[in-house]
N, C-alpha and C positions, 0 to 999 in steps of 0.2 A: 444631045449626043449620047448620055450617058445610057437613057431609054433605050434609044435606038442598039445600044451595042448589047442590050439585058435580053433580046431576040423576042420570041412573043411568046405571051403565056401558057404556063404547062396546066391543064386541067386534069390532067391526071391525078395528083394525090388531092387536092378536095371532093372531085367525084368519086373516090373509093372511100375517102371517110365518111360523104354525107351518104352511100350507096348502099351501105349496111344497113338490114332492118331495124337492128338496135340501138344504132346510133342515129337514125335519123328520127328514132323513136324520143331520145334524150333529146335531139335539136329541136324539133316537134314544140315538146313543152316547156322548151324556153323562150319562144319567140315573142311571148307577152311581156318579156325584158325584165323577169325576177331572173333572179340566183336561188337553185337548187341545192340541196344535199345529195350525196352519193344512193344512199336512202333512198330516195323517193326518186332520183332516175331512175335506178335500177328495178324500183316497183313501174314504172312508166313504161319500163321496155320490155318487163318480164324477164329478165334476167338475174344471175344470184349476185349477190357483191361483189364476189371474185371475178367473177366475169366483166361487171358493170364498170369497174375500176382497171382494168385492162382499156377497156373503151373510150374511157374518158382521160387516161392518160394520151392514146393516140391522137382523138381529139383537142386536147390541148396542146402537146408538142404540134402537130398540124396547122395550128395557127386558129380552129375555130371557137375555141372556147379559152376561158381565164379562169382563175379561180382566184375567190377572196377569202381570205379567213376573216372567222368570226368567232373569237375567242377560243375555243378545241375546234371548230366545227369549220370545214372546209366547203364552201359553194362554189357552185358553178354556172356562168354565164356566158351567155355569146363574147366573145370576143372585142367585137365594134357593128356597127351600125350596116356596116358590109358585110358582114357575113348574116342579118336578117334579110337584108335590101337580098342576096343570092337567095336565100332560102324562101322568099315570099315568092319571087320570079318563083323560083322552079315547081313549088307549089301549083301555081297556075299550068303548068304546062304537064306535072306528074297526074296519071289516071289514079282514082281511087280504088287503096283495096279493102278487101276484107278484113277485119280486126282477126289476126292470126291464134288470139286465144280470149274467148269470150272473157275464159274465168280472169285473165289477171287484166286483161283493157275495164274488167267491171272491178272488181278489187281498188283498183289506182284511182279511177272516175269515185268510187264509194269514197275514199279516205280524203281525196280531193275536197270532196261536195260536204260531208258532215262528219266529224272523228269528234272524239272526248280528248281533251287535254289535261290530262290527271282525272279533276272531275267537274270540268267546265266546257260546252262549246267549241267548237274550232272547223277549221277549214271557210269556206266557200258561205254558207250559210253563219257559221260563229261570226265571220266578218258580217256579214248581212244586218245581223240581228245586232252588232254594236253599231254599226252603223244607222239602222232605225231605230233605236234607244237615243242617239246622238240627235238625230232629225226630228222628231217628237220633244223634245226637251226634260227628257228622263235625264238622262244626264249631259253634264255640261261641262267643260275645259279643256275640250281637244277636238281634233277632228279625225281622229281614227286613223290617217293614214304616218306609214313609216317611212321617212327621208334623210336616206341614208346616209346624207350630205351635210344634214345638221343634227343629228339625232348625238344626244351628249354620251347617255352610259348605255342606252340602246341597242341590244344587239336580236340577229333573226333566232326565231325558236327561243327565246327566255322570256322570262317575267320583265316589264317595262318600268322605266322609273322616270322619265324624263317628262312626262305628262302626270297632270294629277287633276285625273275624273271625279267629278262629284255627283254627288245623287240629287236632284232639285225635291223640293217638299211637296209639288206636281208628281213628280216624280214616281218620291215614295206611295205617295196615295194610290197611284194608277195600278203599280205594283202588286200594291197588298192588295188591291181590287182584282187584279190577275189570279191573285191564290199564292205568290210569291212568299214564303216563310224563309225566314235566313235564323240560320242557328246562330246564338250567341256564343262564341268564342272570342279567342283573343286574335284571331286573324281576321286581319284587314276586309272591310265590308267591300272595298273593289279594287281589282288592281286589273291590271291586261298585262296581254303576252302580245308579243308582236310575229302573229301566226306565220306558222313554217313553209307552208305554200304561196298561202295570198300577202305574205309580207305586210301587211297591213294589222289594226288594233282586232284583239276580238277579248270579250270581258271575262277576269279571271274575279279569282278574292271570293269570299262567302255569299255573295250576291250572284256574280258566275254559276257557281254549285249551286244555288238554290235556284237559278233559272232554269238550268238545267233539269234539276230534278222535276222543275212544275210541266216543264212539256212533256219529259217519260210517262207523269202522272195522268197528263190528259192523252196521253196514249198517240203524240204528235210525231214520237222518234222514240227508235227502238234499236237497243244494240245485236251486236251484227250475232249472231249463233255461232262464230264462227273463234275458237277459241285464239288467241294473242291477235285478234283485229279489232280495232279502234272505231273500226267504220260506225255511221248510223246511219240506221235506214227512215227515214222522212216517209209517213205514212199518209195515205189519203186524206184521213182527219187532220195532219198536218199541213197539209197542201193547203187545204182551207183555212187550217189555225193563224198560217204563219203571216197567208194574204188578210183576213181579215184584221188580226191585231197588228200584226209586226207590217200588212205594205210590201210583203215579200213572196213573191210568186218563186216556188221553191223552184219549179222546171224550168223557170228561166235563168237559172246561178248556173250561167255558162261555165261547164268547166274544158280546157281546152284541149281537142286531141290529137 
């Protein structure tokens, strides 16, 4: 009875919040069911912060999104399983258009797919490449992903502590057969971050950096020309480099749009 007296549903305010370019730009790249930063929606939709933070306050009060903190850092996620289950529908049924501005749809897809994290790896491929170090038996005592549910000091975008990777003596050989050189210091030979887009492990610590540096060296990724961007650009020798040793077809690190 109660139903019945609540009259039938108004689609008016979810179709004006999912209706907007830019907001349906933020819903877009969340459907894969992480939580984002303000940050990197607002890089997703081409919009500045100010703007992007307008946006996703509507969106939230609206009902379509929630947000979790994570210790300073605020994300943002679909709401519930109902508002992807609407958004998947309408997907099927919305024409495609045109990427509204090449430069920032390639910008966001670049930072996506490979960025430097201080001086290690990251994004789409970072994941990739801890992930086929794990599966080769390079290293061993986790499985790279982050679960939100049981993860003890773990939080998204930081250095990780709640797993503890080691290097196998397989491992190191393969390694040093790579051309891999790790400087000796007093920091940690591996740690991980539990990267900011794909949520998942990608390898940090002196072994991260020295990875790093051996693929700029064989000339596999290249930073972006483009001064305060993170991006890397994955190079035709790379594409090669990455299938042959790493198992990782760079053009297939679906990123989502």
């Amino acid at each position: 009875m109660t139903d019945l007296m609540q009259g039938d549903a108004s689609f008016e305010l979810p179709a004006e919040l999912i209706g907007h370019p830019a907001r349906s730009a933020m819903l877009r790249s969340l459907l894969d069911g992480r939580a984002l930063p303000m940050s990197m929606l607002a890089s997703e939709a081409g919009v500045a912060a100010s703007t992007a933070s307008e946006h996703l306050t509507k969106l939230t009060k609206g009902g379509l999104l929630r947000v979790r903190p994570e210790g300073r850092r605020r994300y943002y996620e679909l709401a519930s399983s109902h508002v992807a289950d609407a958004l998947e529908a309408l997907s099927q049924l919305a024409p495609r258009q045109p990427v509204r501005s090449l430069r920032t749809d390639t910008r966001a897809r670049a930072l996506r797919l490979a960025r430097t994290c201080y001086d290690h790896l990251a994004g789409h491929l970072g994941v990739a490449v801890m992930q086929s170090l794990l599966a080769s038996g390079v290293l061993v005592g986790g499985t790279g992903e982050h679960i939100r549910t049981s993860a003890g000091s773990d939080r998204l975008a930081t250095p990780g502590h709640d797993v503890d990777y080691r290097l196998t003596p397989d491992g190191r050989c393969r390694l040093d057969d790579f051309g891999v050189r790790v400087r000796r210091t007093r920091r940690p030979l591996i740690r991980y971050c539990v990267d900011l887009t794909e949520q998942r492990h990608h390898l940090g610590g002196s072994l991260g950096a020295a990875l790093l540096q051996r693929f700029e060296e064989l000339d596999w990724c290249r930073p972006s020309n483009r001064a305060g961007v993170r991006a890397l650009t994955i190079t035709l020798d790379g594409e090669h480099g990455f299938a042959e040793t790493f198992d990782i077809e760079t053009r297939r690190l679906a990123v989502p749009s």
